[in-house]
N, C-alpha and C positions, 0 to 999 in steps of 0.2 A: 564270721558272725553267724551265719545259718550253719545248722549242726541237725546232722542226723545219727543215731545212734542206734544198731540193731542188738538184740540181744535172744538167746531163745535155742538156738539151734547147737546141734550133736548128732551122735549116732544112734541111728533108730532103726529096726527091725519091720520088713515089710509088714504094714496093717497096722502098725504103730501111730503115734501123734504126736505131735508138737506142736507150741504155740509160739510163734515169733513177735517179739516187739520193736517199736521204735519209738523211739524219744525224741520230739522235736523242740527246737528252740531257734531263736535269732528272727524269728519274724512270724507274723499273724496266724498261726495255725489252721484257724478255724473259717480262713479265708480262701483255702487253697485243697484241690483234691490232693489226695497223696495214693500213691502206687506202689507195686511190690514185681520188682522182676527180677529177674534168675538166670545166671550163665553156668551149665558147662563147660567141662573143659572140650574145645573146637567146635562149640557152638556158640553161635548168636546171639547177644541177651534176649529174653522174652519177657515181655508182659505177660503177666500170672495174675494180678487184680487190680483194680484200682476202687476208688472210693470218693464219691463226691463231697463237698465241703458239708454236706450237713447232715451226711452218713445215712441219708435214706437209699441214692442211685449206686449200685455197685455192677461192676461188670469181670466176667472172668475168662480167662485161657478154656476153651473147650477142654484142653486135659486136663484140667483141673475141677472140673464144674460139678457140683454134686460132695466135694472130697474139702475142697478147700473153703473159708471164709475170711472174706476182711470186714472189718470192723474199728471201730475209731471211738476215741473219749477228748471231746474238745477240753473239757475240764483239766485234762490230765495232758493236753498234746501227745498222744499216744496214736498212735496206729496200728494194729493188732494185724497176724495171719493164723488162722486158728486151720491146720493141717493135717487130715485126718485119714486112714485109710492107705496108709503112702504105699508109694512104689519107687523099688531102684531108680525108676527113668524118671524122681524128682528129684534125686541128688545133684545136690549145684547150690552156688553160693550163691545167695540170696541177699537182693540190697533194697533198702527202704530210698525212693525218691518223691520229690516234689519239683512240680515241672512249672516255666513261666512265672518264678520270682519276679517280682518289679525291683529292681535294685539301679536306682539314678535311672538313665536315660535306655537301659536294657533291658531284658530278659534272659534269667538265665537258671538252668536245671540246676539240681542239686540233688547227692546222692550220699547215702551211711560208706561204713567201709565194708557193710558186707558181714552175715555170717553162714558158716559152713553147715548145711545142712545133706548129710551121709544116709541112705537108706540101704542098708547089706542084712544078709544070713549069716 
């Protein structure tokens, strides 16, 4: 039922930009922060932004601060990464989440499949 969908990302040339989306659906959008993290290959995922529900509070990954913006349209259930300035060491796939669904008597995370985002010469 809940569905994330990212869209946006390719290959890009250091100083470059792109703008990543996600498309949300299956439950209250406009109730829930939504976030944007990122894995390397042998790395960790990392938190890169996130976005409060009513898109005033955002908070970001130190390497990214300054370069990157999230941004949100309740209207649209969209959540936007507007990425600018890049560097090789932000290539990694890139996934749109939303964390603490209420779903019956749980909670439970939720994540897109992911797109690839390459910065080379």
């Amino acid at each position: 039922q809940v569905q994330l969908v990212e869209s946006g990302g390719g290959l890009v040339q250091p100083g470059g930009s792109l703008r990543l989306s996600c498309a949300a659906s299956g439950f209250t959008f406009s109730t829930y922060a939504m976030s944007w993290y990122r894995q390397a290959p042998g790395k960790e995922r990392e938190l890169v932004a996130r976005i409060a529900r009513a898109g005033g509070s955002t908070n970001y990954a130190d390497s990214v601060k300054g370069r990157f913006t999230i941004s949100r349209d309740n209207a649209k259930n969209t959540v936007y990464l507007q990425m600018n300035s890049l560097k090789p060491e932000d290539t990694a796939l890139y996934y749109c989440n939303v964390a603490r669904v209420r779903v019956g008597l749980g909670l439970y995370d939720y994540w897109g499949q992911g797109t690839q985002v390459t910065v080379s010469s």
